[in-house]
C-alpha positions as CSV (number, residue, x, y, z in Angstrom):
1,X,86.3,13.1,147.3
2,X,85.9,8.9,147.2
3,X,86.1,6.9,144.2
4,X,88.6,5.8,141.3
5,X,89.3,9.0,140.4
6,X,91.4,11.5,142.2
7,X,93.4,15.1,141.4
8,X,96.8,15.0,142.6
9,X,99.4,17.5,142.6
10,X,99.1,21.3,142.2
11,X,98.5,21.8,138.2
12,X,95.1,22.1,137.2
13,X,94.0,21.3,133.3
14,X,93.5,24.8,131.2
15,X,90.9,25.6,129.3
16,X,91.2,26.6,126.0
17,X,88.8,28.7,123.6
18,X,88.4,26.6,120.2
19,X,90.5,27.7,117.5
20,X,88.3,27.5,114.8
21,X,86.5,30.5,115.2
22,X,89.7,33.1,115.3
23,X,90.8,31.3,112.2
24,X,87.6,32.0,110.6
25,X,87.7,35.8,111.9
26,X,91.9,36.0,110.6
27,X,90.2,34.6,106.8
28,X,87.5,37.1,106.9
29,X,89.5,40.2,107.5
30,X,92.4,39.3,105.3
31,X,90.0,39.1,102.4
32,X,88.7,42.4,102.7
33,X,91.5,43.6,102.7
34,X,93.0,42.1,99.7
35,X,89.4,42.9,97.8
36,X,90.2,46.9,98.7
37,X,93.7,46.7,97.8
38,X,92.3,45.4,94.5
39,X,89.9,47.6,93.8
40,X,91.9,50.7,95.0
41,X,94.8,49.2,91.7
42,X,92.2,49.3,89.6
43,X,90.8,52.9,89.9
44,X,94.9,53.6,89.4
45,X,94.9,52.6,86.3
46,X,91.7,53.6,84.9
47,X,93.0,56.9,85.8
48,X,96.2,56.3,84.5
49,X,94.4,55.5,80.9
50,X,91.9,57.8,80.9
51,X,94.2,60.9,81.5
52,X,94.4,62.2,84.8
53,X,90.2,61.4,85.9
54,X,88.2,63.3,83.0
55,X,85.3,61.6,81.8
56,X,86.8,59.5,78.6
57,X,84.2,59.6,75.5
58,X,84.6,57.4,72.2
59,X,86.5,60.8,70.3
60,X,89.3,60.3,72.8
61,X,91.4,62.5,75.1
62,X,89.5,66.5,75.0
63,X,91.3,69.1,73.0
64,X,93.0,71.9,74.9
65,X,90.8,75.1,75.3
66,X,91.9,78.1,72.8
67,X,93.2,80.7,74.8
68,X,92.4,84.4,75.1
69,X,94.3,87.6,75.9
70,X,92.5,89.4,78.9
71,X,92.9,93.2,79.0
72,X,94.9,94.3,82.2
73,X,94.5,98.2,83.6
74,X,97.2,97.7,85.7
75,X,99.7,100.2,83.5
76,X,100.9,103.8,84.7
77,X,99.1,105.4,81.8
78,X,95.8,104.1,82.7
79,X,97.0,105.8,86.2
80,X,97.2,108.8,84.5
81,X,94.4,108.9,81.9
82,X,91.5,111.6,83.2
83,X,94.0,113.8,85.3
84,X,96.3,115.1,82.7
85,X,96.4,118.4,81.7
86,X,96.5,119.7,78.4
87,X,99.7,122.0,77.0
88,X,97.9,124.9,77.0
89,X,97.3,124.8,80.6
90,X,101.4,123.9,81.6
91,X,103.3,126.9,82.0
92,X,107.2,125.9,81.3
93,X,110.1,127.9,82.3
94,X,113.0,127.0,80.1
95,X,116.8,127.1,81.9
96,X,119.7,126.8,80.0
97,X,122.3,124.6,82.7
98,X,124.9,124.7,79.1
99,X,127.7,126.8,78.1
100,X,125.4,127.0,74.6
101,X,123.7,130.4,73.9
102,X,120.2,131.0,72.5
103,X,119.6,127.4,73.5
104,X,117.0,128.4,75.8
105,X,114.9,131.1,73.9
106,X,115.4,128.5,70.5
107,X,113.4,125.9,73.1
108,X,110.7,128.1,74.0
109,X,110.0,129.2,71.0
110,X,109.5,125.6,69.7
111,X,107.7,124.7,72.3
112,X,105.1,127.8,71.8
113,X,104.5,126.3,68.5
114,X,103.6,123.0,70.3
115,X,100.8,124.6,72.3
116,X,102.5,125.4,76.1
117,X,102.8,128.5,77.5
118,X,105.9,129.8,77.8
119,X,107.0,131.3,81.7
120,X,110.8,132.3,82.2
121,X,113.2,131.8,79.8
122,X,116.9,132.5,80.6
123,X,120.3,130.7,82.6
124,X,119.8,128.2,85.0
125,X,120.1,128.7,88.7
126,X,123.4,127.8,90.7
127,X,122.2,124.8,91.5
128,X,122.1,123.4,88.2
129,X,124.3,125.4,85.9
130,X,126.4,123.2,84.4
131,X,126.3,120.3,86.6
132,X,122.9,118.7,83.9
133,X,125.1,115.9,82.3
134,X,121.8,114.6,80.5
135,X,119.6,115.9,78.0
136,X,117.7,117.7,81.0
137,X,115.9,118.0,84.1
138,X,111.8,118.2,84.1
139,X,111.3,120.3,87.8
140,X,107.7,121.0,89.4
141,X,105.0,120.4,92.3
142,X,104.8,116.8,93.7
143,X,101.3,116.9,92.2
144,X,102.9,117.3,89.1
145,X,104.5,114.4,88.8
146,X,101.6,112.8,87.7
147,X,100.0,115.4,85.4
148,X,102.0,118.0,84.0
149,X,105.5,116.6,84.0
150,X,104.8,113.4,82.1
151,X,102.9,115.9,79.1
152,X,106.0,117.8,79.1
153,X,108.2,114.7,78.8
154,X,106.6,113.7,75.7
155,X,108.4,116.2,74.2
156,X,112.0,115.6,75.4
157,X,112.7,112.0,75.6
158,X,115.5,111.2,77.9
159,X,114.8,114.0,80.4
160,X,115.3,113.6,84.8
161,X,111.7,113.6,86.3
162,X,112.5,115.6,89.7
163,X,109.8,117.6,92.1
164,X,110.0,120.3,94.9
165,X,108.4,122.4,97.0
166,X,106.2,124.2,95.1
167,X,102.2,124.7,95.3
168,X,101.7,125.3,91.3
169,X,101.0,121.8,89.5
170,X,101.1,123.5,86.0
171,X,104.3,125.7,86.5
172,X,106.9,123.7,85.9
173,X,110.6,123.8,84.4
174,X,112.9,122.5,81.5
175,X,116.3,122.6,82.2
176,X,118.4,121.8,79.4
177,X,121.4,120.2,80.1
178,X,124.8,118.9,78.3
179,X,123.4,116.2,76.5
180,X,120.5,118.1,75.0
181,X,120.1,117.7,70.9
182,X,117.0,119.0,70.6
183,X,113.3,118.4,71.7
184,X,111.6,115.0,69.9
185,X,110.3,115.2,66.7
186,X,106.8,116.9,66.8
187,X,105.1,113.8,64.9
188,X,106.7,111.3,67.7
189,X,105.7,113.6,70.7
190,X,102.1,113.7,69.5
191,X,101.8,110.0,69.3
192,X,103.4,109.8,72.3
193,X,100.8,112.4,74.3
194,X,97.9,110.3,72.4
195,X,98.9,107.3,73.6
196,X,99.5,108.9,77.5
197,X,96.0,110.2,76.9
198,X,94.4,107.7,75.8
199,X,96.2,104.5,76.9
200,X,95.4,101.0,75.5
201,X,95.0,98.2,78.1
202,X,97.6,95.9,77.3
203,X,96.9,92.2,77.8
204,X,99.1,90.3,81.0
205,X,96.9,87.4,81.6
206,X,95.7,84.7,79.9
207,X,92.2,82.7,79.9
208,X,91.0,79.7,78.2
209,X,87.4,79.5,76.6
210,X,86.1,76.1,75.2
């Protein structure tokens, strides 16, 4: 090329995009920013005043809800209540596992008075004679152990719940052992065969009704 003007050497002039614009971009962003962070402390500490988000009215902060006792029918008398049998229909075999005499007939003859029928009465077998530390042992079916056994436990509080091989649910036995004093008081067995007849759902849970 002719004339004055002439480009020497082997840098060429850069072009530059104006900086006005990204400075006006940078402003634009930062303020948003700063507007949400603002906004985001405020709904803080409305919620911090108003307790935890509920819907503040001009009586103040709500009252807590009265609460209420649920019934639960989770209990092993409820379990029980429809299948049991009545005395009458338990046949009880009274073994005497002591060195006491008589203990065994005096036993039947109480519990005859009670309502149950009355099966063998006499010694205890081999396997038991006096080796029953406790008050006694309550033997029968595995069915029993959820019908007759429990009735028959009512009236001898401290007795050994134990089942076998055999088919009869309402044959079961009493064996008395060492610490045997006598049978429970008639009034307290009744109340207690009421109450595994007729159980009473006790409350577990709470709810809360406003």
């Amino acid at each position: 090329m002719g004339g004055q003007y002439r480009i020497t050497g082997d840098k060429y002039p850069r072009m530059r995009r104006p900086r006005g614009r990204r400075r006006l971009v940078f402003l634009v962003v930062a303020s948003v920013t700063a507007l949400g962070l603002i906004g985001w402390g405020t709904l803080q500490l409305i919620d911090v005043f108003t307790g935890g988000g509920g819907k503040a009215t001009a009586a103040g902060p709500k009252a807590d809800c009265a609460s209420e006792a649920s019934p639960s029918a989770s209990t092993a008398s409820v379990t029980l209540a429809g299948t049991l049998p009545e005395p009458g229909q338990i046949t009880v075999n009274i073994l005497n596992a002591t060195t006491r005499s008589g203990l065994a007939k005096e036993t039947a003859d109480e519990l005859a008075k009670r309502g149950f029928k009355i099966g063998d009465v006499g010694n205890a077998t081999a396997a038991y004679d006096k080796k029953v530390e406790g008050a006694g042992i309550l033997l029968g079916a595995k069915a029993a152990a959820s019908a007759a056994l429990p009735v028959l436990n009512t009236q001898l509080s401290g007795a050994e719940l134990k089942t076998d091989g055999r088919r009869q649910a309402t044959d079961v036995d009493l064996i008395i052992g060492n610490g045997f004093a006598s049978l429970t008081k008639k009034e307290d067995a009744d109340k207690a065969l009421a109450v595994l007849a007729k159980p009473q759902p006790t409350p577990s849970t709470a709810k809360k009704s406003c």
